[in-house]
C-alpha positions as a Markdown table, in Angstrom:
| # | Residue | x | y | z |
|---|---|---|---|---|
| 1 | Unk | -37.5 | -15.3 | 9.4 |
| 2 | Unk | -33.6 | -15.5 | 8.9 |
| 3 | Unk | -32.0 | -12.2 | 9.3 |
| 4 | Unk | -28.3 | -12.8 | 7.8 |
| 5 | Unk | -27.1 | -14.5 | 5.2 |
| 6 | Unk | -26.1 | -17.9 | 5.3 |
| 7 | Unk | -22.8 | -19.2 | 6.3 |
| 8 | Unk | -21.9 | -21.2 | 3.2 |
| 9 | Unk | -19.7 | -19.6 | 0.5 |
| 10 | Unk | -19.2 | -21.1 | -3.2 |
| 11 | Unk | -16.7 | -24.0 | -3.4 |
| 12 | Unk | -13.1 | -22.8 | -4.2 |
| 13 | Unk | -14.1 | -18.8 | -3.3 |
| 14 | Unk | -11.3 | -17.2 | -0.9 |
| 15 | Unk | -12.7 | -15.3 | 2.6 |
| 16 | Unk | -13.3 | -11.7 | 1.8 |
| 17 | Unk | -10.3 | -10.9 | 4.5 |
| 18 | Unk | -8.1 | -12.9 | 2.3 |
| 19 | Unk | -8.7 | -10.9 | -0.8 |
| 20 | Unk | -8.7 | -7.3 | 1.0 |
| 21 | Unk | -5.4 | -8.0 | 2.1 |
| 22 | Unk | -4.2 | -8.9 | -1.9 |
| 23 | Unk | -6.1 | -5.6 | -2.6 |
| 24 | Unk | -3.8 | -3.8 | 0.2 |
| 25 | Unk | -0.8 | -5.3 | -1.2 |
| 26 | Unk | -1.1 | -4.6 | -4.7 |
| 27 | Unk | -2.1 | -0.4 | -3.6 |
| 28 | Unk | 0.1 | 0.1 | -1.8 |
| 29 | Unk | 2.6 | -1.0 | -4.6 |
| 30 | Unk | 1.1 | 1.3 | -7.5 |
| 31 | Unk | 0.7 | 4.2 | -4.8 |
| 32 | Unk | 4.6 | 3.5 | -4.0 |
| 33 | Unk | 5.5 | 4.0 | -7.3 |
| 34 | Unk | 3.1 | 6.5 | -8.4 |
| 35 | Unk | 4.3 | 8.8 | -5.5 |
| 36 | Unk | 8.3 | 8.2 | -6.5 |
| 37 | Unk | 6.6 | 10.8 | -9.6 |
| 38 | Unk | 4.2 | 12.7 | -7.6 |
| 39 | Unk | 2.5 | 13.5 | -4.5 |
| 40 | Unk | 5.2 | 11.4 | -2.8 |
| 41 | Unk | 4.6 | 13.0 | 1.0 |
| 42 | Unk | 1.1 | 11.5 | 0.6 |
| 43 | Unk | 1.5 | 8.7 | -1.4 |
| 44 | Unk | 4.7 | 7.4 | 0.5 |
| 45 | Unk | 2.8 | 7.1 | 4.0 |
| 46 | Unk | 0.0 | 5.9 | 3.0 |
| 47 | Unk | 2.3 | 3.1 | 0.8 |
| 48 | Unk | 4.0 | 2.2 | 3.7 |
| 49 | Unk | 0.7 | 1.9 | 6.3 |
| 50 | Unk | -1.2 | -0.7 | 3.7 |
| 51 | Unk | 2.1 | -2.7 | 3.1 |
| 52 | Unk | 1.9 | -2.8 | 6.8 |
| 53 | Unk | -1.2 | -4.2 | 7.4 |
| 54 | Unk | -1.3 | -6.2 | 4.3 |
| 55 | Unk | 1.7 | -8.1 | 5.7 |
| 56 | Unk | 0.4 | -8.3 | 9.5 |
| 57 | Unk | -2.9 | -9.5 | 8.1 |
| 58 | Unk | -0.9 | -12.7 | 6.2 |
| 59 | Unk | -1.7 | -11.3 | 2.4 |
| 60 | Unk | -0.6 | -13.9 | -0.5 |
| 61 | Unk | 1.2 | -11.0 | -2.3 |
| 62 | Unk | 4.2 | -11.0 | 0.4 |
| 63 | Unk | 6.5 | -9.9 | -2.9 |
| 64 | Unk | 3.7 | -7.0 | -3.5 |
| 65 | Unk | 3.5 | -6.1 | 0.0 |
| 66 | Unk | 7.2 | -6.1 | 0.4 |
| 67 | Unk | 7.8 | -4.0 | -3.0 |
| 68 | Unk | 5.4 | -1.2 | -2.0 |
| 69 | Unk | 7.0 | -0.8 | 1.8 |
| 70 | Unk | 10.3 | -0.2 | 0.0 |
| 71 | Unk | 8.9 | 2.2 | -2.5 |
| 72 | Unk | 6.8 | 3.9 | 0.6 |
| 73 | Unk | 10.2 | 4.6 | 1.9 |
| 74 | Unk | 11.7 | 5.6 | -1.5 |
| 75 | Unk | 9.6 | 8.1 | -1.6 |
| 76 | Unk | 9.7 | 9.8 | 1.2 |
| 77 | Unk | 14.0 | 9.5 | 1.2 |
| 78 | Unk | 13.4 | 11.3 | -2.3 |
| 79 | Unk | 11.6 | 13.9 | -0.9 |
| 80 | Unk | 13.9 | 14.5 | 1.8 |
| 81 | Unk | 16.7 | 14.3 | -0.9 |
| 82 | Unk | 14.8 | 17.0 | -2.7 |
| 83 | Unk | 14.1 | 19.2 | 0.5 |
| 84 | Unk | 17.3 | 19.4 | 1.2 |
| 85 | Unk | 18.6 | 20.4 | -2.4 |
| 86 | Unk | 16.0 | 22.9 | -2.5 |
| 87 | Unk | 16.3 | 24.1 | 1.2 |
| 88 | Unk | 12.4 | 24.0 | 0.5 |
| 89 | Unk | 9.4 | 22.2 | 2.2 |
| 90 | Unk | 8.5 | 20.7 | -1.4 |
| 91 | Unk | 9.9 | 20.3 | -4.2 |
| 92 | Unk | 9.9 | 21.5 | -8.0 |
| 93 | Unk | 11.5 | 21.0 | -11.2 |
């Protein structure tokens, strides 16, 4: 009776870690730029911590990786920017 699966994967399939890491790369770039429009003191952190590990993990998507740790940080310099205009915790239009 074999309890776990076998060890051999299809020919040409990528390890599972491989892929996550693409997955990580390519959130954290769509939650960078979704929080430069909203949410961005939750959407900026959490940006920047999945670009994080994506690169310390060796993803394929470097540029993707890269992009969403800039627009992590975008997004939380633009809602200091707007705390400070608004003397404010959060921000409004």
């Amino acid at each position: 009776m074999q309890l776990t699966a076998p060890a051999t994967r299809p020919t040409g399939a990528r390890p599972t870690g491989i892929r996550d890491t693409d997955g990580m790369a390519v959130a954290s770039f769509v939650l960078g730029l979704l929080g430069l429009l909203v949410l961005n003191v939750f959407l900026g952190p959490i940006a920047i911590v999945l670009a994080t590990v994506a690169l310390w993990r060796g993803t394929a998507r470097r540029g993707r990786a890269f992009l969403g740790l800039g627009l992590g940080i975008a997004d939380l310099l633009v809602l200091v920017a707007f705390m400070q205009a608004d003397s404010t915790v959060s921000w409004s239009f």
